[in-house]
N, C-alpha and C positions, 0 to 999 in steps of 0.2 A: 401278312396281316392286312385286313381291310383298312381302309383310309377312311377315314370317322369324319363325316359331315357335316356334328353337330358346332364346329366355330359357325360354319356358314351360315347352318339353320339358326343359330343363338341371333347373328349380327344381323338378319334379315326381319327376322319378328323385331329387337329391337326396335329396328328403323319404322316398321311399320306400326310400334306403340306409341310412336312421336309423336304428339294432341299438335298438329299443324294449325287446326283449326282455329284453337284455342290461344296458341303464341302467335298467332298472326293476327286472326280476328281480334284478340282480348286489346292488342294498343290501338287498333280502328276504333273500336267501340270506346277508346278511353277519350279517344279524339275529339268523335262525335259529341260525348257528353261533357265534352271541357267546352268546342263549341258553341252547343246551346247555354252552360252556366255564362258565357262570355256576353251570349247576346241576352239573357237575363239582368246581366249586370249592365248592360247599357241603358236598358228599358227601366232598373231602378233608378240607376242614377238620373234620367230623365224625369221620374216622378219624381222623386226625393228631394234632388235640385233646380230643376226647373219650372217645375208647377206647385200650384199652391191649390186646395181645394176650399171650397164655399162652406163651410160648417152648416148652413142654412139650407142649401140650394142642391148642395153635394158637386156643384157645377167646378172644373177643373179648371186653372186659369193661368196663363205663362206668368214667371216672376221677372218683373223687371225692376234695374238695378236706376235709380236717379241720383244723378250730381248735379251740382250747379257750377256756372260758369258765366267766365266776362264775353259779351257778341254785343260789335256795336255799340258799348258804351253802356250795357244795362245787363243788368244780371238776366240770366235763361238759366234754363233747366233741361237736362237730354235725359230721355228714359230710355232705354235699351234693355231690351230682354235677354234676361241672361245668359238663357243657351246659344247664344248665338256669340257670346265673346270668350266662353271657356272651352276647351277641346272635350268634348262626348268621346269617352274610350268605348274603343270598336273594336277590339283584336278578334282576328281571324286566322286559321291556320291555313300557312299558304304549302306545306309540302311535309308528308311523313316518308322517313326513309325507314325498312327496316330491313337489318343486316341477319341473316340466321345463318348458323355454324353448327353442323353437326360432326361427332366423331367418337365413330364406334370402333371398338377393339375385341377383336375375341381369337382364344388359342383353345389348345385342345394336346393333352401330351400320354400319351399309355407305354406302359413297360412292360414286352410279357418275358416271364423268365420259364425255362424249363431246364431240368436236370435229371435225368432218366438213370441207373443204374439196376443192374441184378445179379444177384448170387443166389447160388444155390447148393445148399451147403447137405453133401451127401458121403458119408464114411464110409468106405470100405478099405479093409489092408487084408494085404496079401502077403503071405509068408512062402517064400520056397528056398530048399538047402542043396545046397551040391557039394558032394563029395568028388574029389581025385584025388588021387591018392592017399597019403597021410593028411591033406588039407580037406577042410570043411568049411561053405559062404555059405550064411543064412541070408536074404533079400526081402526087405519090406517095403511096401507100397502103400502111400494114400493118397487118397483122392476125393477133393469139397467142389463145390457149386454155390454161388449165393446168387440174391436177385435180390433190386431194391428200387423205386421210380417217383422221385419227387417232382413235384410242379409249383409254379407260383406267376400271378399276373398283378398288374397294379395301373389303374388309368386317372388321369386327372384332367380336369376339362376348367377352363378360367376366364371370362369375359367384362367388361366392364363399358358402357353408355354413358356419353357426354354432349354436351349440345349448350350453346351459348349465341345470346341475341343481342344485338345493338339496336337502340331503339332511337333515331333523332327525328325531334321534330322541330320545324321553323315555322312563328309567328309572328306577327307584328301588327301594326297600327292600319286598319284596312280602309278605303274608302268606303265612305256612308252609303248606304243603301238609296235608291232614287227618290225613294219618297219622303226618308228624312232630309235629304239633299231640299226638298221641292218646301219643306216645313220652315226652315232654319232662312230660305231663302226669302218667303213671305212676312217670316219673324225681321229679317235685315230689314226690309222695305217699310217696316213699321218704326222705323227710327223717330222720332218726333222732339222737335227742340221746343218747350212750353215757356211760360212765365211762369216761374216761383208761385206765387198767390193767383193763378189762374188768368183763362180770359174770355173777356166780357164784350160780346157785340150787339149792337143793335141797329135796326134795320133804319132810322134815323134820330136826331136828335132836336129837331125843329120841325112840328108837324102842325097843318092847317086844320082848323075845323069847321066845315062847311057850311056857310049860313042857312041852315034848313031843318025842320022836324025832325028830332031823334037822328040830329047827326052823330057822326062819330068816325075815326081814323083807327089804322090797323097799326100796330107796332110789332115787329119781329124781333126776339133777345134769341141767341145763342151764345151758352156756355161753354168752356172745357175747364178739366180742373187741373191740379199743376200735372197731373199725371198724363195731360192730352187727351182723359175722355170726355166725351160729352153728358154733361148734366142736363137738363133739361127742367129738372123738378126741382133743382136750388134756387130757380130764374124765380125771383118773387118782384113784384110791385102791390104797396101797400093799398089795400082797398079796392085791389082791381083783380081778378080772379080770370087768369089765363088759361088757353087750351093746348095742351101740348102736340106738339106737329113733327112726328119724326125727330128730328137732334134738337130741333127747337119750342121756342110755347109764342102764342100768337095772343098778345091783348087786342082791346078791342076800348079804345079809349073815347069819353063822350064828355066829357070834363074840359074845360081850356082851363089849364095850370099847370104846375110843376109837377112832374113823376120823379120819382127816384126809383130805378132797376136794380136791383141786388141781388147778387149770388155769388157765394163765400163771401173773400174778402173784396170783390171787384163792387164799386157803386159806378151807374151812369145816370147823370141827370137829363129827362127830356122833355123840353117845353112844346107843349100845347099852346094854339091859341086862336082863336076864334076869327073867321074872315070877315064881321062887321067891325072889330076891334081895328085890323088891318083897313079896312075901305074909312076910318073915323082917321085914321092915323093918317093916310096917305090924301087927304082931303085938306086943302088950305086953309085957312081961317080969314071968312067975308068981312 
């Protein structure tokens, strides 16, 4: 009997129906897309929690967290931008291992049977007598033939495909990317310790004014507010109608008297006063 092929041929195509592609590539690609949902989730949680948007302006703006506190004998105030004191999750995948296992099985079993017989079934008889003497044999004969030739075969062939994968992957807590790195570290440097009710300067508090036509002196205000930015447009003096200059507003004072500078809750008083008033003053009496 010929030696039957078909286990081998069965476990062969098997092997080669195996979607390698598809069990290899499909946890890549699962990676990948966990990946990007990861770095999505950083970049929300950055909007969500760290910024705040202008409802007006639509302009984006870092949130910073203020407390107050004892420096020095006097209450301050530190505003600190938020992202920069709570940890921004960054997970990255740092290694995919994947295990594949395949194990194919195939058999192959045939039975032939055969059983040949034949007769041939053919009558003839024969009589003959002999006499000697007083005795007399009669003698008969027969004779059959049969023929008969059975056959029978039976094969059975049985295989079966298995294959199992282990998929691990290791992630963690990645370092920040350089350019969040270079964000977070401009956000630190913006640390600013304020006063509660803000602060109020000015460029003096005791100013001359020149014995001459349409004299007049310059005064310099710069605000911040408890927050540490600069206001510029809170800076008021009653009756006097300032120019704003960069962080600060520049009056332009022609009056000898008293000012009073306010912005928020900060007041500074600064006197004016004329250089005839001084040259009467500093003159003795004849």
């Amino acid at each position: 009997m010929a030696i039957d092929t078909t286990p081998s041929q069965v476990a062969t195509s098997a092997l080669q129906a195996i979607p390698f592609g598809s069990m290899i590539g499909g946890p890549l690609k699962a990676c990948i897309e966990a990946q990007a949902m990861a770095a999505q989730t950083s970049w929300q949680f950055i909007q969500e929690v760290g910024l705040n948007i202008d409802p007006k302006t639509g302009q984006k703006e870092a949130v910073n967290v203020s407390f107050q506190f004892m420096q020095n004998g006097r209450m301050v105030q530190l505003n600190v931008p938020l992202l920069t004191i709570v940890p921004i999750p960054y997970i990255a995948i740092h290694d995919i291992d994947i295990n594949f296992k395949a194990n194919i099985s195939a058999s192959s079993s045939s039975v032939s049977e055969q059983s040949s017989s034949s007769a041939l079934d053919a009558g003839a008889e024969i009589t003959t007598g002999l006499k000697v003497g007083p005795f007399h044999m009669d003698a008969k004969m027969n004779a059959s033939y049969s023929s008969k030739k059975d056959s029978k075969a039976t094969q059975e062939s049985k295989y079966s495909v298995e294959y199992t994968m282990d998929v691990a992957v290791k992630a963690g807590q990645d370092s920040m990317p350089a350019g969040l790195a270079k964000v977070l570290e401009l956000l630190g440097s913006s640390l600013d310790v304020s006063d509660p009710e803000g602060t109020l300067e000015v460029s003096a508090r005791d100013l001359t004014l020149p014995n001459e036509k349409n004299a007049k002196v310059t005064l310099i205000a710069t605000y911040k507010n408890n927050k540490g930015i600069f206001e510029p447009k809170s800076i008021k003096i009653s009756g006097v109608t300032g120019n704003v200059s960069d962080d600060s507003v520049v009056f332009e004072l022609t009056e000898a008297r008293d000012y009073t500078v306010v912005a928020g809750k900060k007041e500074v008083k600064v006197k004016v006063h004329s250089a005839e008033s001084d040259t009467k003053a500093d003159t003795p009496n004849s």
